[in-house]
N, C-alpha and C positions, 0 to 999 in steps of 0.2 A: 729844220735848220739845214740851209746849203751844206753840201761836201764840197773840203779845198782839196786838191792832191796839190804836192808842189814838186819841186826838182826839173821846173822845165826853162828851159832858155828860148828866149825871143829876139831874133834880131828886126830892127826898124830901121828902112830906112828911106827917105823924106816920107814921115808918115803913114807908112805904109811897110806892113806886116813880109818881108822876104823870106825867114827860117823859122819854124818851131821845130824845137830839139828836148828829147826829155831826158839831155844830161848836159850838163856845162859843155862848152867846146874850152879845149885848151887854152892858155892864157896867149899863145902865141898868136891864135885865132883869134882872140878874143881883139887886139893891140892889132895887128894888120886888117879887120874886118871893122870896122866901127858901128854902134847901135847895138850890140847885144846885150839883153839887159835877163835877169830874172823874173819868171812868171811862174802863174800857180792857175789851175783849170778850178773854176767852179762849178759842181752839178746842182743843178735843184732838187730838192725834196717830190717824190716822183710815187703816188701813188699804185702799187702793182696791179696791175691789169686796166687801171685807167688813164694813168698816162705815160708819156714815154719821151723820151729825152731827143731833143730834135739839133737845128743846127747851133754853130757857136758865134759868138760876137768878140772882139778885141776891146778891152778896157786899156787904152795905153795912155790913159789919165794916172790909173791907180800904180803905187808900189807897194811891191810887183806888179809889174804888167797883169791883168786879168783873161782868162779865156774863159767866158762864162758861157755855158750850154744852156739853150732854152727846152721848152717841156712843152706838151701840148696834149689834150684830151682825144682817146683813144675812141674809139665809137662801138656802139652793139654792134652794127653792124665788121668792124673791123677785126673785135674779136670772134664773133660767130666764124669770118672765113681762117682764120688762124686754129679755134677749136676742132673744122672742120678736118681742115690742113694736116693738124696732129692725128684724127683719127685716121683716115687715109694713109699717114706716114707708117702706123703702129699696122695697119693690115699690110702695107706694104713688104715690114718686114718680115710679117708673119711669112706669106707668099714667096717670097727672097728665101730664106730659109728652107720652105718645101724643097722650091724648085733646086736647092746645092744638092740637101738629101737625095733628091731623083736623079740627079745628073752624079752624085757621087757611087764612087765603085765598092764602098763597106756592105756588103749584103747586109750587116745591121744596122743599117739606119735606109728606112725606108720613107717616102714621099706618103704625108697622110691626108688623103682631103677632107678630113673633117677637120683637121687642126684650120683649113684654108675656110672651111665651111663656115666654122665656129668665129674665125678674126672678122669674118663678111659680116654677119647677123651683128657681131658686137659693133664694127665700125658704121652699119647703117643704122643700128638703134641710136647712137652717140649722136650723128648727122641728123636724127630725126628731132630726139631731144635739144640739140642748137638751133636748129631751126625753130622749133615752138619757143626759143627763151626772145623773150623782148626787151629785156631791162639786164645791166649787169650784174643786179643781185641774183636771179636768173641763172645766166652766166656762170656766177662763181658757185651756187648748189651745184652745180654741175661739174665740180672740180672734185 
């Protein structure tokens, strides 16, 4: 079932979509600006890892006005470069991390490269494993 949020204002005018606001504007605005009306966003039902919520459309038929966001299927291949993306990310910090310890002046804490060693091996096995998955069931053992 679609998610509403509501509490947003829309102003229209000939037709066409000039202000979203996600809180009323004042009644003075409201009375000198004309067409602002109340609206509500709907999201679709979006399942995680295969799809993902794309651009919006204007319902200015419906009251509330509608701002309904579309969804669209995510791909192996899209997730593969995103699983890749986080392993990378996660050795990144490891390395980020080292390199403060070496550049830092605490004699106790010292730069280790097996800590750097160990983030390598784990982020190229992770990249080897996405690579070999083909399917998103695949994919998600992999989580």
């Amino acid at each position: 079932m679609p998610t509403t949020k509501t509490g947003y204002w829309i102003r229209v005018k000939n037709g066409q979509v000039t202000d979203v606001w996600d809180y009323a504007p004042d009644p003075a605005r409201r009375a000198a600006e004309p067409g602002w009306q109340e609206a509500v966003e709907i999201f679709p039902d979006i399942t995680p890892n295969r799809e993902i919520v794309t651009s919006h459309t204007f319902n200015l038929e419906a009251t509330p006005i509608q701002i309904v966001w579309g969804k669209r299927e995510v791909t192996v291949d899209e997730r593969k470069e995103s699983l890749k993306g986080q392993a990378k990310a996660a050795f990144q910090q490891v390395v980020m991390e080292q390199m403060r310890l070496q550049m830092n002046d605490n004699p106790a804490e010292e730069y280790d490269p097996a800590a750097v060693q160990t983030a390598k091996d784990a982020m190229n096995a992770k990249i080897a494993a996405v690579d070999a998955a083909t399917t998103h069931e695949a994919l998600d053992a992999l989580m």
